[in-house]
C-alpha positions as CSV (number, residue, x, y, z in Angstrom):
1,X,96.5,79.0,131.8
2,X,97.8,82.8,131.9
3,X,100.5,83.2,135.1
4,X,99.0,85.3,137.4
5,X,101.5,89.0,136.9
6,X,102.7,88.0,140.4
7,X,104.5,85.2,139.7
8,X,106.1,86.6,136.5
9,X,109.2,88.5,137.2
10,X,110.7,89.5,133.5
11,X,108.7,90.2,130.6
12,X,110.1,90.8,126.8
13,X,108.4,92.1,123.9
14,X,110.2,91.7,120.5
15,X,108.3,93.9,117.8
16,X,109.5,95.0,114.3
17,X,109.4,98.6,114.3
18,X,109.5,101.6,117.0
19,X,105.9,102.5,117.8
20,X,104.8,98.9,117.3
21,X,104.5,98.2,121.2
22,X,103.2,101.4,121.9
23,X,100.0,101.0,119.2
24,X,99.5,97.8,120.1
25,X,100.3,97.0,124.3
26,X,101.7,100.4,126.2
27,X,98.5,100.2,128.3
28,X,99.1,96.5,128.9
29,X,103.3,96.9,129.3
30,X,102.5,100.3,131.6
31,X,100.5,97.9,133.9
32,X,102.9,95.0,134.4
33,X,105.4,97.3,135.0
34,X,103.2,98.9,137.8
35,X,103.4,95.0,139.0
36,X,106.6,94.9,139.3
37,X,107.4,93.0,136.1
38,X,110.9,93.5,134.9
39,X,110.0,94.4,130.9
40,X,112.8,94.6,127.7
41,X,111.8,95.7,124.3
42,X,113.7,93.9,121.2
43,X,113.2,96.1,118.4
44,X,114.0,94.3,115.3
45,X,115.0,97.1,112.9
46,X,115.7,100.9,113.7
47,X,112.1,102.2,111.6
48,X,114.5,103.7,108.6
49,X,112.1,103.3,106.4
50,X,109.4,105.5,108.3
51,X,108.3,109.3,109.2
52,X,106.7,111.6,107.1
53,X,108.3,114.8,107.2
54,X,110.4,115.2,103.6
55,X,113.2,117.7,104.9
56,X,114.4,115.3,107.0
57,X,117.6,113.5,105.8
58,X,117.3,109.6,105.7
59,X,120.6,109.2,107.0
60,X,118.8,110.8,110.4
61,X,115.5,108.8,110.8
62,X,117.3,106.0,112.6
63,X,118.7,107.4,115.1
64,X,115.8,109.7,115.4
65,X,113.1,106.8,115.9
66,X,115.7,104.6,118.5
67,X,115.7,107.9,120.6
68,X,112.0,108.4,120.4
69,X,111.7,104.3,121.4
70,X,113.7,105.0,124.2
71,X,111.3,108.1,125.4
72,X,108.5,106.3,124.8
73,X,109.3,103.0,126.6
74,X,110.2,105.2,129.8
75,X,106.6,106.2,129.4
76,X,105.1,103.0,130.7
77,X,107.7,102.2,133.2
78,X,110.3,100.2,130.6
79,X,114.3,101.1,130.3
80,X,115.8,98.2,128.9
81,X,115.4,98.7,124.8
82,X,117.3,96.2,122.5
83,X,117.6,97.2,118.8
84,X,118.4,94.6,116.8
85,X,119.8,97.0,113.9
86,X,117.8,94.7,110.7
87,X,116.7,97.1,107.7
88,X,113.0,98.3,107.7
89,X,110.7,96.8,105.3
90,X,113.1,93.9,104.7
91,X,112.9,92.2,107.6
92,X,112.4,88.1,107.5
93,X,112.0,85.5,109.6
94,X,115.9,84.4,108.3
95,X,117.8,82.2,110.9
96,X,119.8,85.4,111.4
97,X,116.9,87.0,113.0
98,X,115.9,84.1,115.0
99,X,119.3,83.6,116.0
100,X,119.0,87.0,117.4
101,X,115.9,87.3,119.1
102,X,116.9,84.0,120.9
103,X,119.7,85.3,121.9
104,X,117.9,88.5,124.2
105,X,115.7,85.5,124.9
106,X,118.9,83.7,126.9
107,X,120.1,87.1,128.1
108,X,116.9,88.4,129.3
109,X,115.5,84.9,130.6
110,X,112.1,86.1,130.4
111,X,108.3,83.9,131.9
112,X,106.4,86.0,129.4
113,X,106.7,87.2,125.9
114,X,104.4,89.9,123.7
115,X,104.9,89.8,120.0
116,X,103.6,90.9,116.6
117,X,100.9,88.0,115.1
118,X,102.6,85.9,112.6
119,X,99.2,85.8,110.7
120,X,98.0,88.2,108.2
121,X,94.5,90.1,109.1
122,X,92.4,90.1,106.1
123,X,90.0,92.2,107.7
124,X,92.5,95.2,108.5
125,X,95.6,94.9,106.0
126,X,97.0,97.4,107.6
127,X,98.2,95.8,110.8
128,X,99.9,93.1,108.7
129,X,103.4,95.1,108.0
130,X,105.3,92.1,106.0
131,X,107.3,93.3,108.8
132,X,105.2,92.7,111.4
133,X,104.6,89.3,110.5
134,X,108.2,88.4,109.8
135,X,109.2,89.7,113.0
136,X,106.3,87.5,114.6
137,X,107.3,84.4,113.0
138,X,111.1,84.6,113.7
139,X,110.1,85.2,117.6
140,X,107.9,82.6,117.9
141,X,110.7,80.2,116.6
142,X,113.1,81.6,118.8
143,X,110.4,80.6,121.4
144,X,110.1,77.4,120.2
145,X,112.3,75.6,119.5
146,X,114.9,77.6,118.9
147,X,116.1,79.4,122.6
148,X,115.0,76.6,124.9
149,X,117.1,73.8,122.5
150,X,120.9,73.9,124.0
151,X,121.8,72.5,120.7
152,X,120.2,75.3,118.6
153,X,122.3,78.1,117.1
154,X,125.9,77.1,118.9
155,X,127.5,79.9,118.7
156,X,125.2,81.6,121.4
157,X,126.3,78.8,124.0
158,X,129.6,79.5,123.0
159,X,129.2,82.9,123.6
160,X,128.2,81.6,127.3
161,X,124.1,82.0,126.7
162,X,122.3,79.2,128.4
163,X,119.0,77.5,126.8
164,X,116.3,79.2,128.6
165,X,112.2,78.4,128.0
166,X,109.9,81.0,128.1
167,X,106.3,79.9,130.0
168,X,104.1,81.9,127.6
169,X,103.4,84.3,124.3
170,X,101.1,87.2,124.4
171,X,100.3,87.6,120.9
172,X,98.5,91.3,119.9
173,X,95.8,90.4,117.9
174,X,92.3,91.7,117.7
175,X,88.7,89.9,116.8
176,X,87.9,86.4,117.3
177,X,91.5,85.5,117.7
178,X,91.5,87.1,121.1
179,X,91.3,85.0,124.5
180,X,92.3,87.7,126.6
181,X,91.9,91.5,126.8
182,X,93.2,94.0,129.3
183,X,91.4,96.7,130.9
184,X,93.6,99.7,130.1
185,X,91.2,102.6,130.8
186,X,93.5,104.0,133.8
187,X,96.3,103.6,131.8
188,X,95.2,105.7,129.2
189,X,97.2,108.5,129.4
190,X,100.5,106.7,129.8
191,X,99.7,105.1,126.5
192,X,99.1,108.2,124.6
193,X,102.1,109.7,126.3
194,X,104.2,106.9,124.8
195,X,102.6,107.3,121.3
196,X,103.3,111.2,121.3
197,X,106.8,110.4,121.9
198,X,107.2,109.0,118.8
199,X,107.0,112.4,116.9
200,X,108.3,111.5,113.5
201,X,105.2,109.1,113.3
202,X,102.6,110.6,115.3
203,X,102.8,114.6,114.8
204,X,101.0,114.5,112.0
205,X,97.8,112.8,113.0
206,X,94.9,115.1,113.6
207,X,93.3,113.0,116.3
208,X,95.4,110.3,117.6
209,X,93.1,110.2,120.8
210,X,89.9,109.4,119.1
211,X,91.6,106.9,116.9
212,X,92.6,104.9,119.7
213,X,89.9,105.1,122.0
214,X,87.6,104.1,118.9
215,X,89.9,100.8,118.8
216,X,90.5,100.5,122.5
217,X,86.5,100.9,122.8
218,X,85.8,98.2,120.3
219,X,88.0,95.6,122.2
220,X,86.0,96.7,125.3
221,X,82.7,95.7,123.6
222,X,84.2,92.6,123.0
223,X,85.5,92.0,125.9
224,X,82.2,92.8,127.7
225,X,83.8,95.6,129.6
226,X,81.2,98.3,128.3
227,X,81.3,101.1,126.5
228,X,82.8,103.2,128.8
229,X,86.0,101.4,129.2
230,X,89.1,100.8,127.1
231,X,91.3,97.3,126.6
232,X,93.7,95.9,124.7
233,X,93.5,92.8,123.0
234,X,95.7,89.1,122.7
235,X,96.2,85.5,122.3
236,X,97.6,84.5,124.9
237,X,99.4,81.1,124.3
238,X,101.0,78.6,126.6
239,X,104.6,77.6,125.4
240,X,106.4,75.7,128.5
């Protein structure tokens, strides 16, 4: 059973890259934020390995793509960004990382958690960055068992972190894997807004409208929303 957005006060969503929420859940983040949801983002690495443009040193690209996370997550109503500092397109689901993740976990103390699908999608390689699914992975073991076990990873109890459990995952997906889509058509524009504030990623796409509404659309269908409307799509999973 999916908490009602009233009764969930903090939300975190730990990704592996920055533009990974935004593609997948600014409509969705944009509206609990509107409900009052206290959200974090957990970026795993810095996006080092990304952008396109050739004249831009690669000592820069970090620091560019944290600042464009930052813009973008003000976009849809979030300020808190964590990043997690791991090199991009290296990333594994290493007890460092879950160490880590469980750490915001105890900090933040969040009801609800959105993450990357730990499961490759055969039918769209694309949205199954190693990355991506590393990050995945490594936050659902921080979810379980790994932030809610007092005797897990010492040194964050030490460090005065208490054991927290988190009530339930939102995992972006798409397809039959889905069990719960969210209307996002009003939201729209806050999501696009988000995307085009990641400029080293986005600048360079010719339509980035069409592209989305021709995904957001197709979740719609699914969803039975019609074919005028626009939703994002999960698996939502219970984890108390």
């Amino acid at each position: 059973m999916t908490a009602p957005d009233r009764t969930v006060e903090r939300a975190l969503v730990v990704v592996a890259h920055p533009d990974d929420a935004d593609f997948g859940a600014a409509g969705t983040i944009a509206s609990w934020t509107a409900a009052g949801i206290d959200v974090s983002y957990c970026l795993c690495t810095d996006g080092d390995a990304g952008g396109f443009d050739p004249d831009v040193p690669r000592s820069d690209i970090a620091g560019i793509r944290r600042a464009e996370q930052r813009a973008a997550a003000k976009e849809v109503g979030v300020e808190d960004v964590v990043f997690l500092g791991y090199p991009d397109g290296r990333l594994t689901p290493s007890i460092e990382l879950r160490r880590d993740i469980s750490r915001v976990i105890r900090q933040r103390r969040p009801q609800r958690m959105l993450v990357q699908s730990p499961e490759r999608n055969w039918d769209r390689i694309h949205s199954s960055h190693p990355d991506h699914l590393a990050a995945g992975e490594a936050a659902m073991c921080a979810v379980y068992p790994d932030a809610r076990n007092p005797f897990a990873h010492l040194e964050l109890a030490a460090e005065g972190h208490e054991a927290w459990t988190v009530e339930e995952v939102w995992v972006m997906t798409a397809g039959a894997e889905a069990n719960r889509y969210v209307d996002v058509t009003e939201l729209f524009d806050r999501k696009l807004a988000a995307l085009h504030a990641h400029v080293s990623q986005t600048a360079h796409m010719e339509d980035l409208d069409g592209m989305l509404r021709t995904w957001l659309g197709a979740n719609s269908r699914r969803a039975g929303f019609g074919d005028d409307r626009l939703a994002e799509a999960f698996r939502v999973v219970s984890t108390a």
